[in-house]
C-alpha positions as a Markdown table, in Angstrom:
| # | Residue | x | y | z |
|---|---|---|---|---|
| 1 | Unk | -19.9 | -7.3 | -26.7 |
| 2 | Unk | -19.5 | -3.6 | -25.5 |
| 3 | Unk | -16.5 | -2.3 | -26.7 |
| 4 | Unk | -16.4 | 1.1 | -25.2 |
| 5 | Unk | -18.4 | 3.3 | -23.1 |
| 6 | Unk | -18.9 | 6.9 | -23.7 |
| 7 | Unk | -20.7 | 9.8 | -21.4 |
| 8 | Unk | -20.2 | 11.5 | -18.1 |
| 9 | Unk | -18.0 | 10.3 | -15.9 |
| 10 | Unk | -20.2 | 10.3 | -12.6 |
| 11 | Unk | -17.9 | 8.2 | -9.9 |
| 12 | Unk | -14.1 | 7.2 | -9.8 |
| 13 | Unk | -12.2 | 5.3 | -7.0 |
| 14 | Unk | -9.3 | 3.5 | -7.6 |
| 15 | Unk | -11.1 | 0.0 | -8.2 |
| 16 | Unk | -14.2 | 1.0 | -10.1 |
| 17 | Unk | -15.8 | 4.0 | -12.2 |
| 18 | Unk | -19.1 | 4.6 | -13.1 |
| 19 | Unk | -20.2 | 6.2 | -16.2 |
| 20 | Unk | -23.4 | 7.6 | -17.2 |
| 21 | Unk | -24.3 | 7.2 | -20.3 |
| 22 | Unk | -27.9 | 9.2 | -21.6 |
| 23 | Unk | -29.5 | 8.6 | -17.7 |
| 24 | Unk | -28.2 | 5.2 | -17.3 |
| 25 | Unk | -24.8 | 4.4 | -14.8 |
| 26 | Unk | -22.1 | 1.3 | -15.8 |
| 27 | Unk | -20.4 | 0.2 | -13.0 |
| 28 | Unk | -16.9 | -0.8 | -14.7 |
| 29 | Unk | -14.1 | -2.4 | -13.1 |
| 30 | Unk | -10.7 | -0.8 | -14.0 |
| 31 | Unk | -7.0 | -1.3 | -13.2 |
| 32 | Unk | -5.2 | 1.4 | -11.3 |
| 33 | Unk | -3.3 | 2.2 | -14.8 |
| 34 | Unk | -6.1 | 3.7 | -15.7 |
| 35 | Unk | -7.2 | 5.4 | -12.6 |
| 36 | Unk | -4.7 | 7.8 | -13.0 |
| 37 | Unk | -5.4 | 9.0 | -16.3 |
| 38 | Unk | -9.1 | 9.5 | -15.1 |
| 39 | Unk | -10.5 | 13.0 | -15.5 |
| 40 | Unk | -12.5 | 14.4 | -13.0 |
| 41 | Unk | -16.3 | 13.1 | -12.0 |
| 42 | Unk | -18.7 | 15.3 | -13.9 |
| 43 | Unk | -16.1 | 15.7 | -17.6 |
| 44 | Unk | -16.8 | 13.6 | -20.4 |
| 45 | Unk | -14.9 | 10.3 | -20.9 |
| 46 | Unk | -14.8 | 7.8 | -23.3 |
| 47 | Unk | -13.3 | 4.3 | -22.1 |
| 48 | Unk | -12.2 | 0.7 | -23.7 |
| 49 | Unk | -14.5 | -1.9 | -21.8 |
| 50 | Unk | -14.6 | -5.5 | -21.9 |
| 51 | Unk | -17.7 | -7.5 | -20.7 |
| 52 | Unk | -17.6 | -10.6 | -19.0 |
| 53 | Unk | -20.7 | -12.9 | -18.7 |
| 54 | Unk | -20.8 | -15.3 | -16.0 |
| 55 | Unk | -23.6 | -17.6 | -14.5 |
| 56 | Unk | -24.6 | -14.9 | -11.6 |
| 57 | Unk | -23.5 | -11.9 | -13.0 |
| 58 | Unk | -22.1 | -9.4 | -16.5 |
| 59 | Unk | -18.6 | -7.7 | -15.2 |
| 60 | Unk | -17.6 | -4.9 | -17.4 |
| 61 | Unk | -14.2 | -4.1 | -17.2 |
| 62 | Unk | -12.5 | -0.7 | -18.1 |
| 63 | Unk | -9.5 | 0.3 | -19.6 |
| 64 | Unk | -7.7 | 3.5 | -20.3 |
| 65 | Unk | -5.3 | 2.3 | -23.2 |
| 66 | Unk | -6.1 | -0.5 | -25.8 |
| 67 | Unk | -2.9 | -1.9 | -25.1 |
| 68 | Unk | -4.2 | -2.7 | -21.5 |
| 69 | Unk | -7.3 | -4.1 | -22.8 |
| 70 | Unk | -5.3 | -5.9 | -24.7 |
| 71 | Unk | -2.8 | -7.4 | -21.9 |
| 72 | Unk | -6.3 | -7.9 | -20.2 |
| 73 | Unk | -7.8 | -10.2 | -22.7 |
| 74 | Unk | -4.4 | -11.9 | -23.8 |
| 75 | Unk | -3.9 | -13.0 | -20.0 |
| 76 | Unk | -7.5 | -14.4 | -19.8 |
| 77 | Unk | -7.5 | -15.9 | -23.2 |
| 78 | Unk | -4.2 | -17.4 | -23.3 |
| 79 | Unk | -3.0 | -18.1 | -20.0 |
| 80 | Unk | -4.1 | -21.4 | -18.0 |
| 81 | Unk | -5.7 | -19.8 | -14.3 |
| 82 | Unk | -5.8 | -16.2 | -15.3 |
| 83 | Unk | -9.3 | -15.2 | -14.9 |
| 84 | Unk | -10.6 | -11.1 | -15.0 |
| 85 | Unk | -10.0 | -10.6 | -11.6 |
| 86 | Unk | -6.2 | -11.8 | -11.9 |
| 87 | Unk | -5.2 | -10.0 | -14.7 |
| 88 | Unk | -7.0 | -7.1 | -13.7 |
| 89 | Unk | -4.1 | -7.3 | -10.9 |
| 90 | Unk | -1.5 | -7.8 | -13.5 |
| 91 | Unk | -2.1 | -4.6 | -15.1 |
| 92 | Unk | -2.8 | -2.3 | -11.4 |
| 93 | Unk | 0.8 | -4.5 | -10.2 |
| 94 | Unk | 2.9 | -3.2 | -13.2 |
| 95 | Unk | 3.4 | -0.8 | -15.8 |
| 96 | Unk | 3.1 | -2.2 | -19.2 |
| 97 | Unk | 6.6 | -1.8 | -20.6 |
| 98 | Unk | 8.0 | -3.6 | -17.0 |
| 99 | Unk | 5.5 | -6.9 | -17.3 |
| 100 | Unk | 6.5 | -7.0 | -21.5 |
| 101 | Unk | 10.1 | -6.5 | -20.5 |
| 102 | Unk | 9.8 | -9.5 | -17.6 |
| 103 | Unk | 7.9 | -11.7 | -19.9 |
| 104 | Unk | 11.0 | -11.2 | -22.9 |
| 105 | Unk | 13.6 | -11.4 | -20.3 |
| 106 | Unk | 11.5 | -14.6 | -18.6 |
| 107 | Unk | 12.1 | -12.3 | -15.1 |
| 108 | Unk | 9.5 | -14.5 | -13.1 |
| 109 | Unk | 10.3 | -13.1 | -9.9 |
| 110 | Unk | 9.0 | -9.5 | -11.3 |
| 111 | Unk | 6.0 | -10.8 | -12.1 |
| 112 | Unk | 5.6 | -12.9 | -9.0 |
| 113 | Unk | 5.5 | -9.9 | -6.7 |
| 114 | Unk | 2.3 | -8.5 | -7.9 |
| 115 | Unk | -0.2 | -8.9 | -5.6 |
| 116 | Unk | -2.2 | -12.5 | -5.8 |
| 117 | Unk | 0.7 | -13.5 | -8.2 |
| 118 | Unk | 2.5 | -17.0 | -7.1 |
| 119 | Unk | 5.9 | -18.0 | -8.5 |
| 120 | Unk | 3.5 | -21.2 | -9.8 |
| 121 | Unk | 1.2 | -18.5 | -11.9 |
| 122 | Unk | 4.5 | -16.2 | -12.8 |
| 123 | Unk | 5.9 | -19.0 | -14.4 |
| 124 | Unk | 2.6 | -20.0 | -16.1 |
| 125 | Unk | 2.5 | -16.5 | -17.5 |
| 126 | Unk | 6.2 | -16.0 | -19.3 |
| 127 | Unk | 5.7 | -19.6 | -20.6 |
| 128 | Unk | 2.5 | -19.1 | -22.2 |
| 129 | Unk | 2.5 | -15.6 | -23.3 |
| 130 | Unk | 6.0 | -16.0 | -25.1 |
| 131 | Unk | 4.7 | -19.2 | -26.6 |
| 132 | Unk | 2.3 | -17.0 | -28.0 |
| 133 | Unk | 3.3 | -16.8 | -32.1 |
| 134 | Unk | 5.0 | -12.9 | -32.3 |
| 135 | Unk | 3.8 | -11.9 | -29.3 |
| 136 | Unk | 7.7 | -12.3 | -27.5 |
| 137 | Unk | 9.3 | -10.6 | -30.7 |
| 138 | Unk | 7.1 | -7.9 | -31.0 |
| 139 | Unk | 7.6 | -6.9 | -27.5 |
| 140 | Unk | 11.4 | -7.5 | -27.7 |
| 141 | Unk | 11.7 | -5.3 | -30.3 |
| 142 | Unk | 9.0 | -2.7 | -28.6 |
| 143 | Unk | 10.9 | -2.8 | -25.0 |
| 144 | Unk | 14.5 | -1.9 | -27.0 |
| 145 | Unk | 12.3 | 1.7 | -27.1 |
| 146 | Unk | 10.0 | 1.6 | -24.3 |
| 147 | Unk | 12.2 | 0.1 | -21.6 |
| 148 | Unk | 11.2 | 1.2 | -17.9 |
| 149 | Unk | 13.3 | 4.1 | -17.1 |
| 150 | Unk | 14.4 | 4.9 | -13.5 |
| 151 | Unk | 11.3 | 6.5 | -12.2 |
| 152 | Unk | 8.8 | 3.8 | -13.6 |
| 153 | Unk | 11.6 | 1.5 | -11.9 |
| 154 | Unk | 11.4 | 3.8 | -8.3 |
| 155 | Unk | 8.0 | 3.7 | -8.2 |
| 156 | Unk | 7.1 | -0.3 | -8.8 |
| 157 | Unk | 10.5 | -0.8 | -6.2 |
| 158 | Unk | 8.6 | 1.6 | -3.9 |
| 159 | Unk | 4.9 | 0.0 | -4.2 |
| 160 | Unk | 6.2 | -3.4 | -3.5 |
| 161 | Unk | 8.3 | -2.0 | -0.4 |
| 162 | Unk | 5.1 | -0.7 | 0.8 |
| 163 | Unk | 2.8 | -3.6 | 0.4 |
| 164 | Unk | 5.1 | -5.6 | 1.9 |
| 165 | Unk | 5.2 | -3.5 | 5.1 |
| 166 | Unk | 1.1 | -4.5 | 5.1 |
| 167 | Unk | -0.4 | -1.5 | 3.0 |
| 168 | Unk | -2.4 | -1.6 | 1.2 |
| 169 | Unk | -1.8 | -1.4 | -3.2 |
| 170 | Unk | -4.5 | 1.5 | -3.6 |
| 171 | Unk | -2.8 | 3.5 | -0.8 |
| 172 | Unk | 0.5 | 2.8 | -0.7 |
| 173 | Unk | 0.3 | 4.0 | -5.2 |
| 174 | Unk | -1.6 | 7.4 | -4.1 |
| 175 | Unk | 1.6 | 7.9 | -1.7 |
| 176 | Unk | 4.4 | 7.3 | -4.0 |
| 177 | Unk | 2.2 | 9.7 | -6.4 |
| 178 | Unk | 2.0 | 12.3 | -3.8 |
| 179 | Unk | 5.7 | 11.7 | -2.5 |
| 180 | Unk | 6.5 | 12.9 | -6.0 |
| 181 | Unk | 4.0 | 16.0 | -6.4 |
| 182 | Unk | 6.6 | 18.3 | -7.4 |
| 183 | Unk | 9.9 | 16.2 | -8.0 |
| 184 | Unk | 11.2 | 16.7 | -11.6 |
| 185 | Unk | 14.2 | 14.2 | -10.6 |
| 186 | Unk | 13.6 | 10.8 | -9.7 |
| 187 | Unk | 14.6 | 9.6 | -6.0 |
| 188 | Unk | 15.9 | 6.6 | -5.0 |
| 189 | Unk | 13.6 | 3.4 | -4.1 |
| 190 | Unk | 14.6 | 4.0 | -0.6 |
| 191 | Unk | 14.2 | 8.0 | -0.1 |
| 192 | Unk | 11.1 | 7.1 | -2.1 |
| 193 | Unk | 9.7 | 4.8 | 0.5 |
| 194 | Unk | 10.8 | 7.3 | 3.2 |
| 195 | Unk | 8.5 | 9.9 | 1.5 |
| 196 | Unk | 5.5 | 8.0 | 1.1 |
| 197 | Unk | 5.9 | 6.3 | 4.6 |
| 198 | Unk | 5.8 | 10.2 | 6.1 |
| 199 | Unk | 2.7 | 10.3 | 3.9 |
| 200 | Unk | 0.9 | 7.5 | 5.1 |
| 201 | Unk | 2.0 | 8.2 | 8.7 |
């Protein structure tokens, strides 16, 4: 198992990164939680990976935080239809502290309105993972501190808006950002989608 890469980071898009490490490139996979903590291509970086082997191919997935890899893996490990490609739209859908608080507060319709999430595979998801021995406790008593506060909340409210007008996740996330290049207050969902609509226009 590869557990991290380390070296130059030589490409980023939003969906994938490749790093070069002593002459040789890893295309990795990554969620667009970790896109935006990216450094610029040519700096150092040094990133969580997880590889998966399948018949055809070895997928190398990328995370920014071991608590995403660690979403990552508990999705494909313990929940029944949630393969890499699935959770890795789990974690680029919603911030951390919004899915934990959904899955302790059993919110499927949250977690149903991530892209290429059902209300079928929602409902799999909160049943499964707070099944999980400690892992519903420790998040209960983890989202008491680290509960989504009203931008985290804007910005998910706005995304969603915005996928659901037909754009795309990728762009419709690099609007909201740039809507709120320079905004030390948080505006509403709605003057937020306004924004990022006069972005994308």
């Amino acid at each position: 198992m590869i557990a991290f890469l380390e070296g130059v980071l030589a490409e980023s898009l939003p969906t994938h990164i490749v790093v070069n490490v002593h002459g040789v490139g890893y295309h990795v996979l990554i969620p667009l939680s970790s896109y935006d903590r990216l450094p610029a291509p040519g700096a150092p970086i040094k990133i969580l990976t997880h590889l998966v082997v399948r018949e055809d191919a070895q997928v190398l997935y990328g995370f920014g935080s071991s608590a995403e890899r660690d979403l990552f893996q508990m999705l494909i490990n313990h929940v029944t239809g949630v393969g890499p490609k699935l959770a890795l739209a789990v974690l680029s859908g919603i911030s951390l502290e919004m899915f934990k608080a959904a899955v302790v507060a059993g919110d499927i319709a949250a977690i149903s309105l991530i892209k290429g999430v059902g209300k079928k595979t929602a409902e799999r998801i909160v049943l499964e993972l707070k099944d999980k021995v400690g892992v519903a406790a420790e998040w209960e008593a983890a989202s008491a501190g680290h509960a989504p506060g009203p931008r985290d909340r804007a910005i998910h409210d706005t995304v969603l808006a915005l996928i659901s007008l037909g754009y795309k996740q990728v762009e419709a996330h690099k609007a909201v950002k740039k809507a709120l290049e320079g905004h030390s207050d948080t505006p509403a969902a709605e003057d937020l989608v306004r924004m990022a609509l006069k972005i994308l226009a």
